[in-house]
C-alpha positions in Angstrom: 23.8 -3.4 183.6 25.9 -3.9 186.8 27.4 -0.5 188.8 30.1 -1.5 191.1 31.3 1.8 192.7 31.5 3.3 196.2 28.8 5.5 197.6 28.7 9.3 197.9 26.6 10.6 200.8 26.5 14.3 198.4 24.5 11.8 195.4 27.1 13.6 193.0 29.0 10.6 191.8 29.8 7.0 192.6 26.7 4.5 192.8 24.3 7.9 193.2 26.0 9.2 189.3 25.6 5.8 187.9 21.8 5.2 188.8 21.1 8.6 188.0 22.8 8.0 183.9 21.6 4.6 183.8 18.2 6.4 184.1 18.7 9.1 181.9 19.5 6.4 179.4 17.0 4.0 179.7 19.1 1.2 181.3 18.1 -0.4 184.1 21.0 -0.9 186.6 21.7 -3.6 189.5 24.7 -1.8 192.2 27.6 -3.2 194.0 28.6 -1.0 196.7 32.5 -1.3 197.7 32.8 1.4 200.0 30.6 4.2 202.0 32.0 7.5 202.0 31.1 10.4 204.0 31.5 13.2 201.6 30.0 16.6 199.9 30.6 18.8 197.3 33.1 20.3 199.7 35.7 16.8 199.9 35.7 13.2 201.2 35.9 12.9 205.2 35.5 9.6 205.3 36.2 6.2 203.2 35.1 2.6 204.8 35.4 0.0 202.2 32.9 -2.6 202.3 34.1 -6.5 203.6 35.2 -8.8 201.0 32.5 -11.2 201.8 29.7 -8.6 201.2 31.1 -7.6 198.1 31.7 -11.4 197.0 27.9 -11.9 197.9 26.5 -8.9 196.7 28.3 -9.8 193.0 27.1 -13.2 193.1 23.2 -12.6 193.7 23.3 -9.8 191.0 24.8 -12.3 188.7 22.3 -15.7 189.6 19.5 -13.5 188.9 20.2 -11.0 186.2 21.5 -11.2 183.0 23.9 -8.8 183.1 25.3 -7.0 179.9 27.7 -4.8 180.9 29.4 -4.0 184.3 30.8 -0.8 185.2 33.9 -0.6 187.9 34.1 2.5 189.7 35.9 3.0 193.0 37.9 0.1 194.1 39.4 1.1 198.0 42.0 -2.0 198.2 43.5 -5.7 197.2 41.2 -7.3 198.6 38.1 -6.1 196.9 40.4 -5.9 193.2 40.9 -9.7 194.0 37.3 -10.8 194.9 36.0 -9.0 192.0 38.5 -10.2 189.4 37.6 -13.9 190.8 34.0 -13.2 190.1 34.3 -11.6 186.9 36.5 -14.2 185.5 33.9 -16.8 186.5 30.6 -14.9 185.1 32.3 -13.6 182.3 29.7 -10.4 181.9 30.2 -9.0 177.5 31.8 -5.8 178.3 33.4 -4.8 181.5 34.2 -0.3 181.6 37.0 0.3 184.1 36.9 3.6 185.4 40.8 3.4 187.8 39.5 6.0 190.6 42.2 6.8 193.4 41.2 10.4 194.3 37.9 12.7 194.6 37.6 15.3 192.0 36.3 17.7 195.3 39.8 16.5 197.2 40.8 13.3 199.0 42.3 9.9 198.9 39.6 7.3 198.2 41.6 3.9 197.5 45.0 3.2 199.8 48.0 2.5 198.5 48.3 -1.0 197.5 44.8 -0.7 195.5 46.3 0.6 192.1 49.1 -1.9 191.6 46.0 -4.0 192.4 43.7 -2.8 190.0 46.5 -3.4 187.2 46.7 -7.0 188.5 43.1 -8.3 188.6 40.8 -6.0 186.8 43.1 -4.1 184.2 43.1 -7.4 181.9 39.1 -7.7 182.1 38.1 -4.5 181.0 36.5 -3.9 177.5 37.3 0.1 178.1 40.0 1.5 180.5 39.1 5.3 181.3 41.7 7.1 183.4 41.6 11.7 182.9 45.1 12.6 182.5 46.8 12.5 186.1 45.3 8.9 186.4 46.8 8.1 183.4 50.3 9.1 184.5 50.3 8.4 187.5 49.3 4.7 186.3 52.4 4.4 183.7 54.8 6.3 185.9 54.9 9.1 183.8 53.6 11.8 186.1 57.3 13.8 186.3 56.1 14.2 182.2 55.2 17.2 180.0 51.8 16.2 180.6 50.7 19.3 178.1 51.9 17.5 175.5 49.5 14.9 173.6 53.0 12.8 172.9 53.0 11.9 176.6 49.2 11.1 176.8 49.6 8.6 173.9 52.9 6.9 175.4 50.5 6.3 178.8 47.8 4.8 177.2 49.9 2.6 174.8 51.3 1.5 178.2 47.8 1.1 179.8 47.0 -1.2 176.8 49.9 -3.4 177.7 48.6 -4.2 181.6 45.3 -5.9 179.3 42.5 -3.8 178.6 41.4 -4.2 174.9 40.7 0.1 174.6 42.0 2.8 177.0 39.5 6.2 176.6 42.4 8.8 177.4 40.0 11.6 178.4 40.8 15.3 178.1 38.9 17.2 180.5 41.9 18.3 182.3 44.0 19.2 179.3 45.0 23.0 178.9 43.3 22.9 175.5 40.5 24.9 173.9 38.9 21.9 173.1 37.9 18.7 175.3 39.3 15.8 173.2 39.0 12.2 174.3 41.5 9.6 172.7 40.3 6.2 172.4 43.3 3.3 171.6 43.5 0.2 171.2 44.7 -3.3 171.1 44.8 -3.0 167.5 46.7 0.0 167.1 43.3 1.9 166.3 43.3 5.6 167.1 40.5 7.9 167.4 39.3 11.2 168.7 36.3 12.5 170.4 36.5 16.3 169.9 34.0 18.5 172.2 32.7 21.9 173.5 34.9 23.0 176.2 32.5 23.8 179.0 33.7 26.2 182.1 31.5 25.1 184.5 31.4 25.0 188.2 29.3 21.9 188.8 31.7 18.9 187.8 31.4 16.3 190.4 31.1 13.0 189.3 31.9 13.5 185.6 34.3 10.3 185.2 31.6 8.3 187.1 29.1 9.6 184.7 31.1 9.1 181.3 32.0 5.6 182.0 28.6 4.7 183.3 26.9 6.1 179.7 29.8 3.9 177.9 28.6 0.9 179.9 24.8 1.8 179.5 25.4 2.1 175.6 27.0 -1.5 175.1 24.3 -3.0 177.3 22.2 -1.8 174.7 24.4 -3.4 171.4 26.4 -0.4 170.8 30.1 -0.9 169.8 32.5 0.4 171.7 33.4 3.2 169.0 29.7 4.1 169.4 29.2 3.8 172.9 31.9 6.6 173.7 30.6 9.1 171.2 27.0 8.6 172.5 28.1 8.8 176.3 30.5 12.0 175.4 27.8 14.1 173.8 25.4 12.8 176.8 28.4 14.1 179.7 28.3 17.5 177.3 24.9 17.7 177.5 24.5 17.2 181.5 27.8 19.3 181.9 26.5 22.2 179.9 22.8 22.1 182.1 25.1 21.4 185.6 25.4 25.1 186.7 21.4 25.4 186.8 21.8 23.0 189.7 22.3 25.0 193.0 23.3 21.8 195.7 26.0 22.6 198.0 28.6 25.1 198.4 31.1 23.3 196.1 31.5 21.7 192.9 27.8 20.7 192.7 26.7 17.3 190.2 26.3 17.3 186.8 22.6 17.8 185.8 21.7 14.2 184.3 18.2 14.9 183.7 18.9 17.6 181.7 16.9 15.7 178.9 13.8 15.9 180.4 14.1 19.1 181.4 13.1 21.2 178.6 17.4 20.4 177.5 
């Protein structure tokens, strides 16, 4: 499998979140950095995306040496990089490409500028397998963020919308509903609806979740799950590391998810 994502100096999410899954799961996983970030469980302080050509480069020697069976997208700071990685993707044509549309840090702070969304939906949205925006991503994508977004009618109309930019299933996830249960909605292309109900879990340490669920998806169709499979697999693997996470005592903040929690007695 194939991570591109941004680094996070706090290990919580980004490249660090991926490895760490891709671990957990018995994947093994080659990385694309797009941006070094000087962050904690605290907030980002800093965001310096990586130059087109090192990210052009770093693609292209992953793919003439590895056979790479799923790619993960995480953090993608700007047009440039949503161009150069579309051109590559296109060109390799990896089996299933997981889209996670990051813009902000779940701790606080802008991670992508401006022009790097309506760039996303323009190179990338069309090559993903799975398209995994929480709620306000969702919204915010579609142009629906003045919505009720407490009602599920809204959350449906934004990822029938997200379908139409290309991507063959949108995972709607539920995390930041107000509802007693966390329930993920995955559509697609051909009309197909279905539900991922689970635990709700107040913790403190969340940081990284979104990094962590899409990584699993992408680890699970590396190894021949479908896509109906891979969620539910990575779901009950994001509960699992959720409900361990507040063992974890790293940092003043919302600490990372405990991804290990398999081999530690969980």
């Amino acid at each position: 499998m194939l991570a591109v994502a941004g680094s996070d100096s706090g290990a919580g999410a980004g490249i660090q979140a991926d490895l760490k899954t891709c671990a957990a799961l018995g994947v093994y996983a080659a990385t694309v950095v797009t941006a070094v970030t000087a962050q904690n469980t605290l907030g980002v302080r800093h965001v310096e995306p990586v130059s087109r050509a090192s990210v052009e480069a770093q693609l292209n020697a992953v793919f003439d040496d590895f056979n790479v069976a799923a790619v993960k997208i995480g953090l993608v700071p700007n047009r440039a990089l949503a161009d150069v990685i579309g051109h590559v993707l296109r060109a390799r044509a990896p089996p299933y490409v997981v889209l996670d549309p990051v813009g902000t840090a779940s701790a606080g702070g802008e991670m992508a500028d401006r022009d790097a969304a309506a760039a996303l939906t323009e190179h990338l949205f069309p090559l993903a397998t799975v398209l995994t925006p929480n709620v306000n991503e969702a919204l915010t994508l579609t142009g629906l963020v003045d919505s009720p977004r407490d009602e599920e009618s809204t959350l449906l109309a934004a990822g029938r919308a997200l379908l139409a930019l290309g991507p063959a299933y949108v995972l709607l996830k539920g995390g930041h509903r107000p509802t007693q249960e966390a329930v993920d909605i995955l559509l697609s292309v051909a009309s197909s609806e279905r539900r991922y109900r689970g635990a709700r879990l107040n913790v403190h340490n969340d940081h990284g979740t979104g990094c962590t669920l899409s990584s699993a998806i992408a680890a699970q169709l590396a190894l021949g799950a479908t896509v109906e499979e891979a969620v539910e697999t990575a779901k009950r693997y994001v509960t699992g590391a959720l409900s361990r996470a507040d063992a974890l005592t790293l940092g003043s903040g919302p600490g990372p998810l405990d991804h290990f929690f398999g081999s530690n007695g969980g």
